[in-house]
C-alpha positions in Angstrom: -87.9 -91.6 -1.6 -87.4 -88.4 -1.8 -83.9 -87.0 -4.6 -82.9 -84.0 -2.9 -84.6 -81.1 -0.8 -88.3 -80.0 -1.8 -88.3 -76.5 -3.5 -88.1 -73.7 -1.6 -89.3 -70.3 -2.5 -86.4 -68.0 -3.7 -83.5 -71.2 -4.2 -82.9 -72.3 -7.5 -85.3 -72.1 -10.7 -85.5 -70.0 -13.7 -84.3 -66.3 -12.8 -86.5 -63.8 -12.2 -87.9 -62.0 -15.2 -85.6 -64.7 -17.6 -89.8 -65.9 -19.2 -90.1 -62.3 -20.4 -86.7 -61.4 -21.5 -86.9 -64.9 -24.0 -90.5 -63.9 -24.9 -88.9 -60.1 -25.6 -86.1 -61.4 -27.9 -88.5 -64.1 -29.8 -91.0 -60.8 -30.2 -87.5 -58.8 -31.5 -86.8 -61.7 -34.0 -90.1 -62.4 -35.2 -90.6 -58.4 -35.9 -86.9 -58.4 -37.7 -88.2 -61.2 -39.9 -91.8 -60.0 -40.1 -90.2 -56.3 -41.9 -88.3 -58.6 -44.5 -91.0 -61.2 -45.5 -94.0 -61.0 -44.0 -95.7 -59.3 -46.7 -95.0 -61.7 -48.9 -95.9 -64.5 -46.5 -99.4 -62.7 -46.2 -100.0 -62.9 -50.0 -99.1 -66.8 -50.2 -101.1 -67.7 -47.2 -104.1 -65.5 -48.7 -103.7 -67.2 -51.9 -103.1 -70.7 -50.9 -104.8 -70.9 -47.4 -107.6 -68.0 -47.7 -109.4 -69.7 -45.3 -106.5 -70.1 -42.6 -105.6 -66.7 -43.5 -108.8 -65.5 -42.6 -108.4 -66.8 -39.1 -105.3 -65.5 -38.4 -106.8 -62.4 -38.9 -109.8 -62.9 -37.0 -107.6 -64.2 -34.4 -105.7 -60.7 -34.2 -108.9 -58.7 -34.1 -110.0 -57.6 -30.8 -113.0 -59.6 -28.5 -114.4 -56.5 -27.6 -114.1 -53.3 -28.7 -115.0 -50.6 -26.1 -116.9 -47.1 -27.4 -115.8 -44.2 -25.4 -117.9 -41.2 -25.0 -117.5 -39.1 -27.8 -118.6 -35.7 -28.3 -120.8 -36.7 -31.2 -122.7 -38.9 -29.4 -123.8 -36.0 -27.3 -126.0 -35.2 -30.2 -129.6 -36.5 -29.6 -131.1 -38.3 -32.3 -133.6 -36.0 -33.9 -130.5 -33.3 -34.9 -128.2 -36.1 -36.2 -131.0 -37.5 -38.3 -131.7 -33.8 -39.5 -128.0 -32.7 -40.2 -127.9 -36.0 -42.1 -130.6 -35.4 -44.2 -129.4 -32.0 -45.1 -126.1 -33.2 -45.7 -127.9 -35.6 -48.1 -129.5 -32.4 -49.8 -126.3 -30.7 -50.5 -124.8 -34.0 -52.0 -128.0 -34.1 -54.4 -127.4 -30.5 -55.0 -123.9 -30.2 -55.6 -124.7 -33.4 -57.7 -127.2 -31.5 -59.8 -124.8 -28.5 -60.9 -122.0 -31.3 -62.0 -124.5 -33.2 -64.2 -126.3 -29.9 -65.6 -122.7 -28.2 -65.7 -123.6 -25.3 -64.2 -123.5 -21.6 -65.5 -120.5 -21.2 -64.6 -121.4 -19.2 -61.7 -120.8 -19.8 -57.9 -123.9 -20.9 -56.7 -125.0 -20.6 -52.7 -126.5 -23.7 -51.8 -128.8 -23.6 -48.9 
């Protein structure tokens, strides 16, 4: 036995775009209460659930995280490995005249 007529596309049912205008104003209301306590909330869950509040955060984190082309990576190997290691050098230098004080004088560093 059948109660009515069998649903036809386009009579009756939820409205269109009703799903996302009740997901848009639970989003709105979450945020409103998110800028007053959620802060907080963060430091008691950390505190009191570290290890539930290490899954939410997990859970936010992306699946996959895409790398783009960058212009760096353009570089080949060899010259990053070598502007490392003289970037290295110049740390060690500039290092050096800290410790030893210096003279005092501006000193090139090559």
């Amino acid at each position: 036995m059948t109660i009515g007529k069998p649903f036809q596309k386009g009579e009756g049912g939820r409205p269109k775009g009703a799903r996302n205008k009740i997901w848009t104003a639970f989003l709105n209301d979450a945020l409103d209460e998110w800028k007053v306590s959620g802060r907080d909330c963060l430091k008691i869950m950390a505190k009191e659930e570290p290890s539930k509040f290490v899954q939410v955060i997990a859970g936010l984190a992306p699946k996959e995280i895409e790398i783009t082309q960058t212009p760096i990576m353009e570089i080949p190997d060899d010259e990053l490995i070598q502007i490392r290691d003289h970037l290295r050098r110049r740390i060690e230098q500039e290092r050096a005249l800290l410790d030893g004080g210096g003279d005092g004088i501006t000193k090139t560093l090559n």
